[in-house]
DRENTORKOL-3810 file (N, C-alpha, C; in nm, 4 decimals):
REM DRENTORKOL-3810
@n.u->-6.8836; n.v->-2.8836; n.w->-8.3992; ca.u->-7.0231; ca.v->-2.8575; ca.w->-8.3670; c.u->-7.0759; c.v->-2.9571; c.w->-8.2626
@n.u->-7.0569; n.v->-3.0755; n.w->-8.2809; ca.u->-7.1005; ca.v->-3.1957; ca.w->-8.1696; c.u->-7.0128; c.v->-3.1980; c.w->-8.0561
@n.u->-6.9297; n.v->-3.0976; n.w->-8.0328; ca.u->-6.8468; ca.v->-3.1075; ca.w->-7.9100; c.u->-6.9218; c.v->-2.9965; c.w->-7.7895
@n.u->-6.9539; n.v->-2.8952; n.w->-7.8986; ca.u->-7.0749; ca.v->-2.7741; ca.w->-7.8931; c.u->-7.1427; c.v->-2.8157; c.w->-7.8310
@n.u->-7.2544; n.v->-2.9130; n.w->-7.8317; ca.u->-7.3492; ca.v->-2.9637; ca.w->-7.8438; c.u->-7.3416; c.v->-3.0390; c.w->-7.7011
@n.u->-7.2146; n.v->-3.0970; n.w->-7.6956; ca.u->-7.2159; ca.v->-3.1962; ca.w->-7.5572; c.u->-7.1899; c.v->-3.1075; c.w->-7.4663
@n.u->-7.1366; n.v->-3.0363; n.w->-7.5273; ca.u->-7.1068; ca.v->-2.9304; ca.w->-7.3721; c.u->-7.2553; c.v->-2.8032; c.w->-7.3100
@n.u->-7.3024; n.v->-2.8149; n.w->-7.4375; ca.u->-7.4708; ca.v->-2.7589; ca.w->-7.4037; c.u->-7.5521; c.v->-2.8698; c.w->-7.3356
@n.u->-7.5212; n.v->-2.9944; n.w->-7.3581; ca.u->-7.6241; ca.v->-3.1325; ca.w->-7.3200; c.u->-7.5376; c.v->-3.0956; c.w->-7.1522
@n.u->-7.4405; n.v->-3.1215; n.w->-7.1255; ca.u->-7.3793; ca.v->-3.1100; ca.w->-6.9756; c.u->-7.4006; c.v->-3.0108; c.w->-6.9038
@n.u->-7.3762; n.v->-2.8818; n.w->-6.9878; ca.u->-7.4556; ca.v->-2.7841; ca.w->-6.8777; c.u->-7.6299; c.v->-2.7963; c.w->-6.8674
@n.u->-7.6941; n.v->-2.8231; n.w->-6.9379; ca.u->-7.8327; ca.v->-2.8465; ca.w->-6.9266; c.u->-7.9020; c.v->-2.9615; c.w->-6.8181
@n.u->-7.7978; n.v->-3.0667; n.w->-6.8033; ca.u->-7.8245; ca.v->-3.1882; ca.w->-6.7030; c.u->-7.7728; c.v->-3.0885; c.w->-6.5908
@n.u->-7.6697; n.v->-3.0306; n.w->-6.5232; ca.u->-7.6565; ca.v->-2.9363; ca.w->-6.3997; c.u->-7.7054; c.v->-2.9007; c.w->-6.4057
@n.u->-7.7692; n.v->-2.7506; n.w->-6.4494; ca.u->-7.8835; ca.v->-2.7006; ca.w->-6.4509; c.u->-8.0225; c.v->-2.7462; c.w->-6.3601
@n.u->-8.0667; n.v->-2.8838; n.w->-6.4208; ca.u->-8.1589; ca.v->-2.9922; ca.w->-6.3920; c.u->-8.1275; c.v->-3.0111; c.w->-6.2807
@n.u->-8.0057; n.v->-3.0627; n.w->-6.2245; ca.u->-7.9669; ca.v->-3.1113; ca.w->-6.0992; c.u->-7.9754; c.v->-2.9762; c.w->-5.9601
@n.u->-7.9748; n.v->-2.8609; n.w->-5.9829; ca.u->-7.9664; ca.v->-2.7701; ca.w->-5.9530; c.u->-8.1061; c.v->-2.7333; c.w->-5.8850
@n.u->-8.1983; n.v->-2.7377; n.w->-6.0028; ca.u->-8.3513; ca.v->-2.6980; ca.w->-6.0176; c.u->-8.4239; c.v->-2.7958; c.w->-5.9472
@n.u->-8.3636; n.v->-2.9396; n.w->-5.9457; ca.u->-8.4110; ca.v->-2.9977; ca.w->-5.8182; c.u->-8.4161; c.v->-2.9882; c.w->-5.7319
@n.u->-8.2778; n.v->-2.9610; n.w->-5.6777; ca.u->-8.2667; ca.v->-2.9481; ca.w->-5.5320; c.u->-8.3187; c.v->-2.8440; c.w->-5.4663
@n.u->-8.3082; n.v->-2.7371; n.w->-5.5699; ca.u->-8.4306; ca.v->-2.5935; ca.w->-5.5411; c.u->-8.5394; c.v->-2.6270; c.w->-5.4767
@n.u->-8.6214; n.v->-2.7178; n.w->-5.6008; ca.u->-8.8033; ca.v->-2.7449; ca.w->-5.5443; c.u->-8.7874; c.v->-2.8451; c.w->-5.4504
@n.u->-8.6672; n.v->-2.9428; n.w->-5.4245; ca.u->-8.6875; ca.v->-3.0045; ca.w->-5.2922; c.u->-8.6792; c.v->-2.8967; c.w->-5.1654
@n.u->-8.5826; n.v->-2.8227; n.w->-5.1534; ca.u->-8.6183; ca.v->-2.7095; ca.w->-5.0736; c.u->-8.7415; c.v->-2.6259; c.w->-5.0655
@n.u->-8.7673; n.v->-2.5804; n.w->-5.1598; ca.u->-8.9174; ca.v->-2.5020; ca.w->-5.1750; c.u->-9.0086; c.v->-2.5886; c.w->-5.1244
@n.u->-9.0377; n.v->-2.7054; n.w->-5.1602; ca.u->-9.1402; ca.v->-2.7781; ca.w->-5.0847; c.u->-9.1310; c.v->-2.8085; c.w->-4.9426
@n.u->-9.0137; n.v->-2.8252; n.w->-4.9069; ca.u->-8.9967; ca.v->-2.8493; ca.w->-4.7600; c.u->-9.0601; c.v->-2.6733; c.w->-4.6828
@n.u->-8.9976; n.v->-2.5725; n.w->-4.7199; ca.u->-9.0231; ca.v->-2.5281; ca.w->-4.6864; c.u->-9.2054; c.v->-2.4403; c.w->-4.6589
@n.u->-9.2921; n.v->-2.4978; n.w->-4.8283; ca.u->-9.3873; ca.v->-2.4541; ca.w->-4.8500; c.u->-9.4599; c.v->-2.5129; c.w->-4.7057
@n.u->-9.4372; n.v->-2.6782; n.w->-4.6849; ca.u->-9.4812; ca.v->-2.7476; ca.w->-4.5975; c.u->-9.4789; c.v->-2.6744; c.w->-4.4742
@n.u->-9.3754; n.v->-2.6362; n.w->-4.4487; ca.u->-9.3405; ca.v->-2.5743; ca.w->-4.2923; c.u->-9.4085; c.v->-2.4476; c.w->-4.2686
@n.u->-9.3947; n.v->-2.3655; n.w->-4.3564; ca.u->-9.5215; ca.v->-2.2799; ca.w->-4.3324; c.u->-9.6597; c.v->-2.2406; c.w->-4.3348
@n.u->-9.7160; n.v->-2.4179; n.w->-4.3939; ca.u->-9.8495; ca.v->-2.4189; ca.w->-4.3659; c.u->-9.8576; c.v->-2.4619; c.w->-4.2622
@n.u->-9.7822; n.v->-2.5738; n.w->-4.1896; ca.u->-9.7479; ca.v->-2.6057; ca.w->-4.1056; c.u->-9.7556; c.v->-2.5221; c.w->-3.9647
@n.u->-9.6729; n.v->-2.4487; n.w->-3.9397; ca.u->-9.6899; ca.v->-2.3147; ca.w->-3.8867; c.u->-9.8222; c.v->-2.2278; c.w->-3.8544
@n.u->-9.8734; n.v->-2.2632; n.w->-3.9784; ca.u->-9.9783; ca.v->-2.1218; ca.w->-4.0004; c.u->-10.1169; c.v->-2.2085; c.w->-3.9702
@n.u->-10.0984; n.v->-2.3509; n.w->-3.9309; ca.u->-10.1738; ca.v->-2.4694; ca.w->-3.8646; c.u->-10.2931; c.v->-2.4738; c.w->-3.9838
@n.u->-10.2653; n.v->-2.4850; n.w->-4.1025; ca.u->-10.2624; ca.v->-2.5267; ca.w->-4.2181; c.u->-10.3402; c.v->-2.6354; c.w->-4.2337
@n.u->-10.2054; n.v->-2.7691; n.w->-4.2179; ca.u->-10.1682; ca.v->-2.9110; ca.w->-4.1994; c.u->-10.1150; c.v->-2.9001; c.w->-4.0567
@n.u->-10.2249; n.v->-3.0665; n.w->-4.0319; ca.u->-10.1379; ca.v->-3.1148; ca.w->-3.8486; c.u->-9.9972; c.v->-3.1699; c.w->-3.9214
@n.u->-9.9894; n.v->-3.1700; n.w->-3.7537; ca.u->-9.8426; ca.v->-3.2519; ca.w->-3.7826; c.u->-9.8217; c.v->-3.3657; c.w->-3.8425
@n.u->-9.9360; n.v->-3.4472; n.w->-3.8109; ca.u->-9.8873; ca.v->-3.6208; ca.w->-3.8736; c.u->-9.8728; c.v->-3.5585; c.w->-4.0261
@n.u->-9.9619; n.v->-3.4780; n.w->-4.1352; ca.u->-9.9217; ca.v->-3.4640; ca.w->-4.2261; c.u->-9.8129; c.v->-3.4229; c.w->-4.2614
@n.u->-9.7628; n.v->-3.3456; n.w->-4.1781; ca.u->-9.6666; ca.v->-3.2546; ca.w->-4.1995; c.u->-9.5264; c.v->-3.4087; c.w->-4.2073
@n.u->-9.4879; n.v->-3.5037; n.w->-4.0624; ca.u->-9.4228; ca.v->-3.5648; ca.w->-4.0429; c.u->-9.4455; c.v->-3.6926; c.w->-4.1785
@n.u->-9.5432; n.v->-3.6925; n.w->-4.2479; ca.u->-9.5791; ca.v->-3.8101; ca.w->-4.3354; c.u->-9.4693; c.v->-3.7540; c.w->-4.4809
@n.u->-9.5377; n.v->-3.5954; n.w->-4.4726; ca.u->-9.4238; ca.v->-3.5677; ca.w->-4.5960; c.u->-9.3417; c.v->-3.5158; c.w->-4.6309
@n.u->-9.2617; n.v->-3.4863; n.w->-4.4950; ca.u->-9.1455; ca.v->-3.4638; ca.w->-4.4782; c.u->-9.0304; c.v->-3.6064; c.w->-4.4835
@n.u->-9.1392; n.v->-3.6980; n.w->-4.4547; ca.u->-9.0382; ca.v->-3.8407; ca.w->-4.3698; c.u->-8.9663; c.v->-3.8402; c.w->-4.3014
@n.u->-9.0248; n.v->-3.8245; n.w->-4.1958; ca.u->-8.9236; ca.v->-3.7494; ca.w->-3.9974; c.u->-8.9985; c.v->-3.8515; c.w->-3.9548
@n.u->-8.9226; n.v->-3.8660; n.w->-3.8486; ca.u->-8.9841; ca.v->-3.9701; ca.w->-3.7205; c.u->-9.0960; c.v->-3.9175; c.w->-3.6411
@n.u->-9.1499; n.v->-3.9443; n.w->-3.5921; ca.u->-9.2865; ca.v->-3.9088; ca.w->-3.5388; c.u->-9.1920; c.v->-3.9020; c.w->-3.3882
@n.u->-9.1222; n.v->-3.8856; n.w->-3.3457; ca.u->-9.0635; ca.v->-3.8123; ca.w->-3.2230; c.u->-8.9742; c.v->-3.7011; c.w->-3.2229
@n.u->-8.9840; n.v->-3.6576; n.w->-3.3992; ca.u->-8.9593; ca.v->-3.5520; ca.w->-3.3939; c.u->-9.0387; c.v->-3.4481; c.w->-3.3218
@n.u->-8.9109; n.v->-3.3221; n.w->-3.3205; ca.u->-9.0129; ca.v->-3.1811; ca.w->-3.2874; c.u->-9.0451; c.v->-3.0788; c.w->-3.3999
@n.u->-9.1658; n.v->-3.0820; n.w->-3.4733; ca.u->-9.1661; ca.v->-3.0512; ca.w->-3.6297; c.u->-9.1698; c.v->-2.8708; c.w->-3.6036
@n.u->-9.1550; n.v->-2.8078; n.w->-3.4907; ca.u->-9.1334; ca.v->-2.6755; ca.w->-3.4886; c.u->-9.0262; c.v->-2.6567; c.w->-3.4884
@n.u->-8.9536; n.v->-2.7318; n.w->-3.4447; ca.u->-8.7691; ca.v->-2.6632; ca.w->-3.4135; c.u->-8.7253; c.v->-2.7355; c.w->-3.6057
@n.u->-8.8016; n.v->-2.8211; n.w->-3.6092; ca.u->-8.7195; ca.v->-2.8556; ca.w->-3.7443; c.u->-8.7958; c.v->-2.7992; c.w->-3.8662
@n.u->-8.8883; n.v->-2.7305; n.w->-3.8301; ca.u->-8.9235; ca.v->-2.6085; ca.w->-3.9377; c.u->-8.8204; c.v->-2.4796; c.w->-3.9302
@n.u->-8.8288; n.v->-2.4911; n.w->-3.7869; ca.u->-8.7484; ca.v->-2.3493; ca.w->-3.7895; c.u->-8.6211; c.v->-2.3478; c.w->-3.8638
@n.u->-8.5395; n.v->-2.4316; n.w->-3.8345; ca.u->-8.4248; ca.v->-2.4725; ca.w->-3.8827; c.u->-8.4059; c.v->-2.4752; c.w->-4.0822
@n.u->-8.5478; n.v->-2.5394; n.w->-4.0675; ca.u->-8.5667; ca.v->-2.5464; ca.w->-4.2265; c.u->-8.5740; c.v->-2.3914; c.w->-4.3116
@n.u->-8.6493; n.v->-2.2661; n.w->-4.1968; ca.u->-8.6858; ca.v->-2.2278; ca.w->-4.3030; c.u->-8.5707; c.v->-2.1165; c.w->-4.2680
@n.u->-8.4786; n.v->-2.0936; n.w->-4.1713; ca.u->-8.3610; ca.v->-2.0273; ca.w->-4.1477; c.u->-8.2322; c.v->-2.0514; c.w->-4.2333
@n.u->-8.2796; n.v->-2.2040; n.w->-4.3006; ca.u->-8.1701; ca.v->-2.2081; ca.w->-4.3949; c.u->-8.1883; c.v->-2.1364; c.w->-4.5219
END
């Protein structure tokens, strides 16, 4: 039963790890299309993304939301 159990606890931490990386995507992308839709300026946009401010935050939306 406790072997059961660890192997439910291990798939449940992937899972987790999974569902993160989801809403880190989803947010990047939520950003980019307010972004876009001139929403948020750019400095916001570059503040919470954490890009360099010599980025070009259109080509790296685009990119973002093509993935």
């Amino acid at each position: 039963m406790s072997i059961l159990l660890a192997i439910i606890a291990i798939n449940l931490f992937s899972i987790a790890g999974s569902l993160r990386t989801e809403a880190y995507l989803n947010r990047e992308k939520n950003l980019c299309i307010k972004y876009l839709k001139h929403q948020i300026d750019r400095d916001i946009l570059i503040k919470r993304l954490k890009i360099v401010k010599q980025a070009n935050p259109s080509s790296l939306c685009d990119s973002i939301l093509n993935s």
